[in-house]
ROMARZA-703616 format. One line per field, with one value per atom (N, C-alpha, C): residue number from 1; residue in three letters; atom name; x, y, z. Coordinates in steps of 0.02 Angstrom, whole numbers. Atoms other than C-alpha are relative to their C-alpha. Example, Ala and Ser with C-alpha at 12.3 -4.5 7.8 and 13.67 -1.06 7.14 Angstrom:
<sites>
seq c(1,1,1,2,2,2)
type c(ALA,ALA,ALA,SER,SER,SER)
atom c(N,CA,C,N,CA,C)
px c(45,615,45,-42,684,-39)
py c(-59,-225,60,-59,-53,55)
pz c(0,390,0,-3,357,37)
</sites>
This chain:
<sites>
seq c(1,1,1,2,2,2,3,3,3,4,4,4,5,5,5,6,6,6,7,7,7,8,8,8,9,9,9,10,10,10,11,11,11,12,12,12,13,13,13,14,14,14,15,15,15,16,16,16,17,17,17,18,18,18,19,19,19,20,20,20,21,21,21,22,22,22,23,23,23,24,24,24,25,25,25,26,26,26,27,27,27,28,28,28,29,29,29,30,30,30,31,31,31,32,32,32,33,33,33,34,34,34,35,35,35,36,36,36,37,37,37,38,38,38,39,39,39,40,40,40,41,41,41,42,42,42,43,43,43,44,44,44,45,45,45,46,46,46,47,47,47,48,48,48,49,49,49,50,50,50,51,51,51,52,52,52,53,53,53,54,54,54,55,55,55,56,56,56,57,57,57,58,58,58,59,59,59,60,60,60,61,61,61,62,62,62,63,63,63,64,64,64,65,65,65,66,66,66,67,67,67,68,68,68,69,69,69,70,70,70,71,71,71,72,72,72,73,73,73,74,74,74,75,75,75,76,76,76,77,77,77,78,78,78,79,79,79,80,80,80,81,81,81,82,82,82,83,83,83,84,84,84,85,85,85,86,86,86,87,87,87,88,88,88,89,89,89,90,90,90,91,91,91,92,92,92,93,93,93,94,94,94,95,95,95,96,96,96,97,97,97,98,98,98,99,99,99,100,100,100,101,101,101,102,102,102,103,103,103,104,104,104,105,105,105,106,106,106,107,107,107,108,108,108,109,109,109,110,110,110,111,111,111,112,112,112,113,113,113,114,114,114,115,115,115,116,116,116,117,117,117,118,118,118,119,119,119,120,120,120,121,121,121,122,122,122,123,123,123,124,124,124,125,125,125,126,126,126,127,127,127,128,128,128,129,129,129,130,130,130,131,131,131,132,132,132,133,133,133,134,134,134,135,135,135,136,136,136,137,137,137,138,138,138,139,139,139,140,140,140,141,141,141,142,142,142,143,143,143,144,144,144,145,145,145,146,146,146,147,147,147,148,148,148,149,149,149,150,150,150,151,151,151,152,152,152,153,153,153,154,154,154,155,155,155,156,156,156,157,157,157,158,158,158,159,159,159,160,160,160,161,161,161,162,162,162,163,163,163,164,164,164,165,165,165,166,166,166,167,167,167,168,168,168,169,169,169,170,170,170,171,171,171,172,172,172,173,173,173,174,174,174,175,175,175,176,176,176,177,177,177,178,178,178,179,179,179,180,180,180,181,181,181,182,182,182,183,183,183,184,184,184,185,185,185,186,186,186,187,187,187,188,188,188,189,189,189,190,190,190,191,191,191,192,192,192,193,193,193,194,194,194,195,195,195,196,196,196,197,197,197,198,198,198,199,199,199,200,200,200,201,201,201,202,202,202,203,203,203,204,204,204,205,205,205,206,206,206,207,207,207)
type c(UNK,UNK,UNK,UNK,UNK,UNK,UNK,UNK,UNK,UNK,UNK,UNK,UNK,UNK,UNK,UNK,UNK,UNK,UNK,UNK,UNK,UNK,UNK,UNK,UNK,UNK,UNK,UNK,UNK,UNK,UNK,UNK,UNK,UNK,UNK,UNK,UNK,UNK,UNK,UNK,UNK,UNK,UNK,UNK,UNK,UNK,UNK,UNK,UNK,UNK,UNK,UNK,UNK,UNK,UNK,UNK,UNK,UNK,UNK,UNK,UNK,UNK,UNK,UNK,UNK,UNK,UNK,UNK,UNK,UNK,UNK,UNK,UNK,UNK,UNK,UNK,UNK,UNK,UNK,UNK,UNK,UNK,UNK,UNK,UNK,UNK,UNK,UNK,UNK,UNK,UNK,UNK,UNK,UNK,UNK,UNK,UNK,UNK,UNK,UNK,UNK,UNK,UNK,UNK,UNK,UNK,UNK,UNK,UNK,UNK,UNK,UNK,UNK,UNK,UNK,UNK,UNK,UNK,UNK,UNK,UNK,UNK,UNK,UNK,UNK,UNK,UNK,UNK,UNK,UNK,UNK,UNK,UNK,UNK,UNK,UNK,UNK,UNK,UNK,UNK,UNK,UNK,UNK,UNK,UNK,UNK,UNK,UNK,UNK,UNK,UNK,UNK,UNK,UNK,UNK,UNK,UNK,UNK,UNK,UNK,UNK,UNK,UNK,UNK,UNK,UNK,UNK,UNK,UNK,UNK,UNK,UNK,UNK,UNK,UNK,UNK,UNK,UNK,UNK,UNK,UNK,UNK,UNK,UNK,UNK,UNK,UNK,UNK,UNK,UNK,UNK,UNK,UNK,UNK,UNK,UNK,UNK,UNK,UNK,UNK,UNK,UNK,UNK,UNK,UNK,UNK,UNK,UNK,UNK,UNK,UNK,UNK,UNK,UNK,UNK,UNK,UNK,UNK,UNK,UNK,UNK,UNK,UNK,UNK,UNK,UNK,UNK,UNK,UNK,UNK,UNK,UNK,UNK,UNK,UNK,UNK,UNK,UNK,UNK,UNK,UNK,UNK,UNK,UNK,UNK,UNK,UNK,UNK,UNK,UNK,UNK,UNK,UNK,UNK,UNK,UNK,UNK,UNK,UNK,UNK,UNK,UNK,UNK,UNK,UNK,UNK,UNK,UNK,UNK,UNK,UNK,UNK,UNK,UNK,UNK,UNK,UNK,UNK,UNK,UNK,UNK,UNK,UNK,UNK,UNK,UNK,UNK,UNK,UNK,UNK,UNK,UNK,UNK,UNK,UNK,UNK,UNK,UNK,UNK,UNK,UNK,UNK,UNK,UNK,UNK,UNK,UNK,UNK,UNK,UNK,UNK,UNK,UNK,UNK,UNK,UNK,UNK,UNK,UNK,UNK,UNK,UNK,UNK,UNK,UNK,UNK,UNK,UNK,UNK,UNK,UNK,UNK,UNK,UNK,UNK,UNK,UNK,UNK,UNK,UNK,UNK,UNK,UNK,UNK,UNK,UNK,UNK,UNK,UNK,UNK,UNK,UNK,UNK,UNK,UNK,UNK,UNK,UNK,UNK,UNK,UNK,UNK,UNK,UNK,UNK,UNK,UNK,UNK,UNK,UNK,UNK,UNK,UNK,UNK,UNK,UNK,UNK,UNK,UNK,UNK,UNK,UNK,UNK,UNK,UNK,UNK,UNK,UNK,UNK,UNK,UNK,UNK,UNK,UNK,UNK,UNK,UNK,UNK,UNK,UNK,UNK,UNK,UNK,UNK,UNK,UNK,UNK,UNK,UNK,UNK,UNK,UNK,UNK,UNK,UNK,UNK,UNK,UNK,UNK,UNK,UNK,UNK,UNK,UNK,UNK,UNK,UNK,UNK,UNK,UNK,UNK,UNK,UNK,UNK,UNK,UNK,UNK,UNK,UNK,UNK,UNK,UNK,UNK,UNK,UNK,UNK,UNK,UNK,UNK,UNK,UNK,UNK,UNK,UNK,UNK,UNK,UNK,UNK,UNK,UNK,UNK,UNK,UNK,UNK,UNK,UNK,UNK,UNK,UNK,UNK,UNK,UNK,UNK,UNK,UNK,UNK,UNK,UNK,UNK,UNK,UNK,UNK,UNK,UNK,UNK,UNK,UNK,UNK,UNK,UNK,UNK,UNK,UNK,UNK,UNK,UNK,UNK,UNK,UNK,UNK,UNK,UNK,UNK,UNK,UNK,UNK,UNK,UNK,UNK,UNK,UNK,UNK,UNK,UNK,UNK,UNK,UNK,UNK,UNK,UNK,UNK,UNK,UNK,UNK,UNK,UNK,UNK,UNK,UNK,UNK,UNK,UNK,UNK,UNK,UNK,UNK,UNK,UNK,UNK,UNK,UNK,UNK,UNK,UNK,UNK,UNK,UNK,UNK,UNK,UNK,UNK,UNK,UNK,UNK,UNK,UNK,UNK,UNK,UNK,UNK,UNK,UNK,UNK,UNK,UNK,UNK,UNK,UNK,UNK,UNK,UNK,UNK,UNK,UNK,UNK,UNK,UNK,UNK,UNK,UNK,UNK,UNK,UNK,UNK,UNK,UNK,UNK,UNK,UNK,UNK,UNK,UNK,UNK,UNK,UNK,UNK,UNK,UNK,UNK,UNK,UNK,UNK,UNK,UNK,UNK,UNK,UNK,UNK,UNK,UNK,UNK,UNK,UNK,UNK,UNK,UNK,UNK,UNK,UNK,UNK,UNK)
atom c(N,CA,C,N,CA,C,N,CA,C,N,CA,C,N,CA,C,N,CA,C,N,CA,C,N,CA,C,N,CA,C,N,CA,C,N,CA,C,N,CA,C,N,CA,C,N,CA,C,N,CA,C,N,CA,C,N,CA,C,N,CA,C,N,CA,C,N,CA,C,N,CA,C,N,CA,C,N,CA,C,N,CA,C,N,CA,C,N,CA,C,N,CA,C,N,CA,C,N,CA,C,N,CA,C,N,CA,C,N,CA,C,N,CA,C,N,CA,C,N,CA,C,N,CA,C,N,CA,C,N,CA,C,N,CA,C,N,CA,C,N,CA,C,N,CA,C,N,CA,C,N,CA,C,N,CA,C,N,CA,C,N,CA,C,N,CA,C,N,CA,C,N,CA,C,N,CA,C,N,CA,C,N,CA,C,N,CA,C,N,CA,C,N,CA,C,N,CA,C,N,CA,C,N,CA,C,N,CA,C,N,CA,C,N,CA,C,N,CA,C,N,CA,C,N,CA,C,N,CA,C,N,CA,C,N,CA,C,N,CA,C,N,CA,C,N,CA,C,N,CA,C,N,CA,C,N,CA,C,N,CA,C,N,CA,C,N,CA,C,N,CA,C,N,CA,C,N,CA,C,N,CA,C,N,CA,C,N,CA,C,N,CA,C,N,CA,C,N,CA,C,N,CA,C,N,CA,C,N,CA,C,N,CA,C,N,CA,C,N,CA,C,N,CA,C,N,CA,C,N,CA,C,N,CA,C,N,CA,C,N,CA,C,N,CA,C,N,CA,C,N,CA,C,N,CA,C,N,CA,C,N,CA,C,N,CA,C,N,CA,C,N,CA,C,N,CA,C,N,CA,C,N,CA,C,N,CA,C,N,CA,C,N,CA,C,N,CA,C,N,CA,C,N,CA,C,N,CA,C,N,CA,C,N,CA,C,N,CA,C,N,CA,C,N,CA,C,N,CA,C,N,CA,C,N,CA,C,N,CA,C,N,CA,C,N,CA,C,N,CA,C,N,CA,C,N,CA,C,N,CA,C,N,CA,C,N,CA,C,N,CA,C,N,CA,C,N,CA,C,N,CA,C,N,CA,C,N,CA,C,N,CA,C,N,CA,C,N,CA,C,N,CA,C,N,CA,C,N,CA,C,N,CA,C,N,CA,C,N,CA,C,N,CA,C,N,CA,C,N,CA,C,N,CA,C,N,CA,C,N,CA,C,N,CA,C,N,CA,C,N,CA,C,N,CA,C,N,CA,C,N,CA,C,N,CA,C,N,CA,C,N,CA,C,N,CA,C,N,CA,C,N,CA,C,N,CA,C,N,CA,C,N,CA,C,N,CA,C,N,CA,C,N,CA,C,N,CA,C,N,CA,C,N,CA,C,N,CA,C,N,CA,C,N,CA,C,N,CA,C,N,CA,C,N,CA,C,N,CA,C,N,CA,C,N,CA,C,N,CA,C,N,CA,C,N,CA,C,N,CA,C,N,CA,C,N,CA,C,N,CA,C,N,CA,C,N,CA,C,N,CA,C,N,CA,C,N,CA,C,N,CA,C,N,CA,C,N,CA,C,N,CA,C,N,CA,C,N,CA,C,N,CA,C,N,CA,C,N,CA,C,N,CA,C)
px c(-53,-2465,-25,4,-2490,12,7,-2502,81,-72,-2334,48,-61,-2245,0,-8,-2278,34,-35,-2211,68,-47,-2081,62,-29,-2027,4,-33,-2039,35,-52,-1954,89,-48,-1816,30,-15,-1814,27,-14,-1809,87,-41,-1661,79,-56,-1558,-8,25,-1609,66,-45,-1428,-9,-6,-1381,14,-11,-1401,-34,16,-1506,-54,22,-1582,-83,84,-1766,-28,66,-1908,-5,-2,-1943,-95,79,-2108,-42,33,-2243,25,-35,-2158,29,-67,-2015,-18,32,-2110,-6,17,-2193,61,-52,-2021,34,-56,-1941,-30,44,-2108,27,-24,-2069,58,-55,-1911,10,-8,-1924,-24,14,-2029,38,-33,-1901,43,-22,-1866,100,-59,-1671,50,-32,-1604,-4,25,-1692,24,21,-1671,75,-74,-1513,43,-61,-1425,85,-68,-1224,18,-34,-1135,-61,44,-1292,-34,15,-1342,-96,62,-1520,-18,49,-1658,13,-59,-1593,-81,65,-1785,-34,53,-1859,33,-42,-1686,-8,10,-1744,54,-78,-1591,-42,3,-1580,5,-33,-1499,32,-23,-1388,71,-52,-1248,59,-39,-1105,57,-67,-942,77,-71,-817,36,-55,-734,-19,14,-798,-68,29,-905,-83,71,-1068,-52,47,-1138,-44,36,-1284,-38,-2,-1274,-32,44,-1324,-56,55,-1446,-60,44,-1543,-10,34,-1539,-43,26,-1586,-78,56,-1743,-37,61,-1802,-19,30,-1796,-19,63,-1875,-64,78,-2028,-19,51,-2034,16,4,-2025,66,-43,-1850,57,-18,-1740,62,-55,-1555,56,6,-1444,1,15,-1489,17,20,-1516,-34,-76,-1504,62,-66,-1413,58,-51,-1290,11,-10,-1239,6,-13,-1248,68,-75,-1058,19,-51,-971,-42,58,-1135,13,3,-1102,75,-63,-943,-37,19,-1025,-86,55,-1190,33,-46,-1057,18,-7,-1003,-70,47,-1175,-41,12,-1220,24,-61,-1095,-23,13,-1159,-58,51,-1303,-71,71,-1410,-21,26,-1434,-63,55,-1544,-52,42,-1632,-33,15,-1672,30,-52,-1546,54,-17,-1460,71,-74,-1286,-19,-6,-1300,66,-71,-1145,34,-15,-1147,-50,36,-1179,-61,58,-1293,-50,48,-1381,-46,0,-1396,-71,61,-1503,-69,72,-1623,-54,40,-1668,-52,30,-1700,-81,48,-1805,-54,68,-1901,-50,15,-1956,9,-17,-1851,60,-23,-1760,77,-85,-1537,22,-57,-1411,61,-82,-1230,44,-51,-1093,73,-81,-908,15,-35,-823,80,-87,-661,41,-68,-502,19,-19,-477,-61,48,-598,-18,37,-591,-32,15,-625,-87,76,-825,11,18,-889,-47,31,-1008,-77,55,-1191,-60,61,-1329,-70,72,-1501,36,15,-1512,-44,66,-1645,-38,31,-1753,28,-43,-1668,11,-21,-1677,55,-60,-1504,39,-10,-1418,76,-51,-1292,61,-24,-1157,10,4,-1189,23,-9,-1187,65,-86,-1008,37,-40,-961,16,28,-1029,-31,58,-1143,-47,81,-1312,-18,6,-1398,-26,11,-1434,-12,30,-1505,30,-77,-1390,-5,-22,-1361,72,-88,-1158,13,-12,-1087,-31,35,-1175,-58,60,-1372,5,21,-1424,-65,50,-1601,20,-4,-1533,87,-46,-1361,57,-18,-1233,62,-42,-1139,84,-91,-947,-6,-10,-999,-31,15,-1097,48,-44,-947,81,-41,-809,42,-67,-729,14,-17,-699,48,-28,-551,-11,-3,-545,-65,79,-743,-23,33,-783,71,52,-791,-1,-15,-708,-17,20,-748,-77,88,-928,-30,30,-1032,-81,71,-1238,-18,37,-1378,-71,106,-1561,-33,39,-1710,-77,69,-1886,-28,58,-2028,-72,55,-2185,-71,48,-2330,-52,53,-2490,-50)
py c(39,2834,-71,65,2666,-56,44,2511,-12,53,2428,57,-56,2593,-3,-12,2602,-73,56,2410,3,-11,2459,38,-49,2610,-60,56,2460,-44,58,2333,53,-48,2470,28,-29,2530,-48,67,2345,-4,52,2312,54,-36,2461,-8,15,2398,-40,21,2374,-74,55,2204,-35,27,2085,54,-33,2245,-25,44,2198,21,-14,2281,21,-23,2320,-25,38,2274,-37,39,2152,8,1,2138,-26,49,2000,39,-24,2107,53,-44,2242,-20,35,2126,-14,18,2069,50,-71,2244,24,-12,2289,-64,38,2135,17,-11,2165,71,-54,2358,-12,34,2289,-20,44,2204,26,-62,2381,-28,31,2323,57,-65,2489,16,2,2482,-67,62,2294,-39,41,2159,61,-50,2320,-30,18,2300,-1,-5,2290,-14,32,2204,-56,97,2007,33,-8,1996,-50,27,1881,-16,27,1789,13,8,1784,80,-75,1983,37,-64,2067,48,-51,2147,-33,18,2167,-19,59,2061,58,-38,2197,78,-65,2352,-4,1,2387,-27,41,2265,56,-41,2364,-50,51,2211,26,-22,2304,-51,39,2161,18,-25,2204,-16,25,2100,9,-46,2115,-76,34,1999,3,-18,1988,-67,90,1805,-16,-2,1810,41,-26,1932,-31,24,1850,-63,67,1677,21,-9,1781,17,-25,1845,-57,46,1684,-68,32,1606,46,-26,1743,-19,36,1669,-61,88,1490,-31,8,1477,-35,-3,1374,15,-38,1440,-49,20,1368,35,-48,1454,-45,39,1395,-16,7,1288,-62,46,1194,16,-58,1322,45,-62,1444,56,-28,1610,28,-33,1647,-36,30,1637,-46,13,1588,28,-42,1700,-51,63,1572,-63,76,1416,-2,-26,1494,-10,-14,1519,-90,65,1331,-30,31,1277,-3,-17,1363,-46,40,1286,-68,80,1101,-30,28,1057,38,-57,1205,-5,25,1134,-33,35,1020,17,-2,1107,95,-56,1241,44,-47,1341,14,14,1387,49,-43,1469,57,-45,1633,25,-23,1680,58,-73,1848,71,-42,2000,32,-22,2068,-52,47,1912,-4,-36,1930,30,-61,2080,-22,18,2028,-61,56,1873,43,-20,1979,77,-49,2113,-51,43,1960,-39,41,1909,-44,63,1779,10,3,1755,6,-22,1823,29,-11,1798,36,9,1864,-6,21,1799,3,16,1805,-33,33,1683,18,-12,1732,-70,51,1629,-22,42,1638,-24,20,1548,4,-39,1625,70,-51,1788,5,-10,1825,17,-18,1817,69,-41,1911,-20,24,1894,61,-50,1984,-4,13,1993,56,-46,2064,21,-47,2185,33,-14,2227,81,-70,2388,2,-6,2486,13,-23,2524,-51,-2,2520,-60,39,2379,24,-54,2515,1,16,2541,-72,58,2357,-25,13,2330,43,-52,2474,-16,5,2444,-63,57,2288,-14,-29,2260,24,-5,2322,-40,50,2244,32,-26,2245,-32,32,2206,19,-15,2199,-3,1,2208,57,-66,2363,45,-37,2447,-12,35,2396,56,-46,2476,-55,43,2442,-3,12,2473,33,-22,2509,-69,49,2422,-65,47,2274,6,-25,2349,32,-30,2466,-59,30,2336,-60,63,2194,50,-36,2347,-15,6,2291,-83,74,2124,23,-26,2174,-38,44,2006,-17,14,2024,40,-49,2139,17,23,2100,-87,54,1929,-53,55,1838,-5,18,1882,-76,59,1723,0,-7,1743,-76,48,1614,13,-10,1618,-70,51,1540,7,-20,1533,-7,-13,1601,-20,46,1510,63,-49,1615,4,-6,1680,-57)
pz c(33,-2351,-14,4,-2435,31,-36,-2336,-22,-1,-2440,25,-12,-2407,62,-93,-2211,-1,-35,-2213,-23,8,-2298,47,-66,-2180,68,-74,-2030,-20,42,-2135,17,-13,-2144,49,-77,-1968,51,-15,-1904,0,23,-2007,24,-24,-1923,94,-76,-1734,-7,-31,-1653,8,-27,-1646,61,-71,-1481,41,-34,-1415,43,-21,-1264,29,17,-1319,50,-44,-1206,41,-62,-1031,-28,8,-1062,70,-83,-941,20,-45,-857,4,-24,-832,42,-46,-771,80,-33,-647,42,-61,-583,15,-30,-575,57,-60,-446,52,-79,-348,12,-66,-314,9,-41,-288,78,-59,-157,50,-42,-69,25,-15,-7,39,-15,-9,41,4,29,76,-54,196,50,-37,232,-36,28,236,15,-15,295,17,-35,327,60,-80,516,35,-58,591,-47,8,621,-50,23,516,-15,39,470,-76,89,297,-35,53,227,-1,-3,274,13,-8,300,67,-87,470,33,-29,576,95,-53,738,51,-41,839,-18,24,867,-64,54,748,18,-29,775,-14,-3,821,-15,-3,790,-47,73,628,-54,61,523,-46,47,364,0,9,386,-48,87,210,-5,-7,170,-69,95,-34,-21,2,-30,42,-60,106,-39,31,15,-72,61,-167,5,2,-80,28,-22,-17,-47,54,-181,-40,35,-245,39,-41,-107,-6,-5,-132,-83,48,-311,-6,-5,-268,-59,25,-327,40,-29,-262,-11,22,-248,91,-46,-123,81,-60,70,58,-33,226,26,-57,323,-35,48,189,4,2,202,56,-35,332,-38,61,265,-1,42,293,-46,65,146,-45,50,66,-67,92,-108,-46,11,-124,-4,-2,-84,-57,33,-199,-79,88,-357,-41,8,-317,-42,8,-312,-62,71,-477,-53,68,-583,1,0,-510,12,-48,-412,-41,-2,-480,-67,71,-663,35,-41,-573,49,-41,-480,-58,20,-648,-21,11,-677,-64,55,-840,2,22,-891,-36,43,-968,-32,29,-1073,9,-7,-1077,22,-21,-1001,-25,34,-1127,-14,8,-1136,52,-67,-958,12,2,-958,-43,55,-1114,61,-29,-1000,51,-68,-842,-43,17,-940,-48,9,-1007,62,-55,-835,30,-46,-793,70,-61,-622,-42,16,-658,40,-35,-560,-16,32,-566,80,-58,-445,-14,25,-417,56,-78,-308,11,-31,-210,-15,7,-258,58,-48,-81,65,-11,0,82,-64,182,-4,38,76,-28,28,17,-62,65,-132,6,-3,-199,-67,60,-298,3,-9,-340,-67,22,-439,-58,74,-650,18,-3,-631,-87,66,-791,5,8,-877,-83,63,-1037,-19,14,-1027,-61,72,-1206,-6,-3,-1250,-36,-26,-1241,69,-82,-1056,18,-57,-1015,-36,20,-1123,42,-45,-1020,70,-100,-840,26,-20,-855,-12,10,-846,83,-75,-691,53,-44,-527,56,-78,-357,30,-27,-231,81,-96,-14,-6,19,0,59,-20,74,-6,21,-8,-25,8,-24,-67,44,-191,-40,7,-259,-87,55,-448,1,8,-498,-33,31,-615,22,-5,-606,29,14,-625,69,-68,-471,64,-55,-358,15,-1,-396,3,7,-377,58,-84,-188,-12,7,-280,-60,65,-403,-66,42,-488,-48,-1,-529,-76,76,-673,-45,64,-836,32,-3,-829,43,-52,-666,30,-26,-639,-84,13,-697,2,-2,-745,0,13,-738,20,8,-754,10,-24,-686,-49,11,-768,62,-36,-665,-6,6,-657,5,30,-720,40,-30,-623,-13)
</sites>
């Protein structure tokens, strides 16, 4: 086939590529989807026991008090302490009720220290499958209540899916999950999905 005709056929194909779609995972994105599989979450930051805020290894046996012990902030402030990110942790912070005082810190402190607003969910995703560091958080209204936060994870999932469900994310909570979407990992927060979750991105500083 003729050279103008094959540019034609991509000219053409281009110009039917879904709008706002949030494309291909890049190397960078690659790169950050391996680190944080790594950060075998599924295993580590477990629920109902005290743990280690930076390597998720639990302290002890399984606490029987009836209280939830989820460690959703503890674990995002560790992935972006392993890429030299800072986010706020501690000992600035205790980590109760860290994913609350994390949502605060976002909105004010954390421009300054890098940190950008993402608008929307699907924007969201494009960032994190470009290799940059994405957050999403919801803070409780009531503020003896937990929030909740967690890491964008690079994902070809179709913008469709993420109007539906989100984009996806890696997450400690109740439920540790190393990928799974937004709507289900922000689901024991009613007030949280679509409307009250809140993104922001970090750039990652290159090899």
């Amino acid at each position: 086939m003729p050279y103008r005709v094959w540019a034609a056929v991509i000219v053409m194909t281009l110009a039917f590529v879904p709008a706002g779609s949030c494309g291909d995972i890049t190397p960078e994105g690659k790169k950050l989807a391996e680190s944080l599989d790594a950060m075998d979450v599924e295993h580590l930051w477990i629920p109902k026991h005290r743990v280690a805020w930076k390597t998720g290894k639990s302290l002890g046996p399984e606490l029987m008090d009836g209280r939830s012990h989820t460690h959703c902030s503890a674990f995002v402030a560790a992935v972006c302490l392993r890429h030299d990110v800072y986010i706020l942790r501690p000992p600035e912070h205790t980590t109760t009720l860290l994913a609350n005082a994390q949502a605060d810190w976002l909105a004010g402190e954390g421009e300054k220290k890098g940190w950008k607003s993402v608008k929307t969910a699907t924007a969201a995703q494009q960032q994190a499958n470009q290799g940059k560091l994405v957050v999403v958080v919801f803070k409780e209204a009531n503020p003896e209540k937990s929030g909740h936060i967690a890491i964008v994870r690079p994902s070809t999932k179709s913008d469709a899916d993420i109007r539906e469900s989100g984009p996806e994310v890696i997450q400690a909570g109740k439920t540790n999950a190393n990928s799974t979407s937004a709507r289900e990992g922000f689901k024991n927060h009613k007030a949280a999905w679509p409307d009250g979750l809140r993104y922001y991105v970090h750039e990652l500083k290159g090899d």
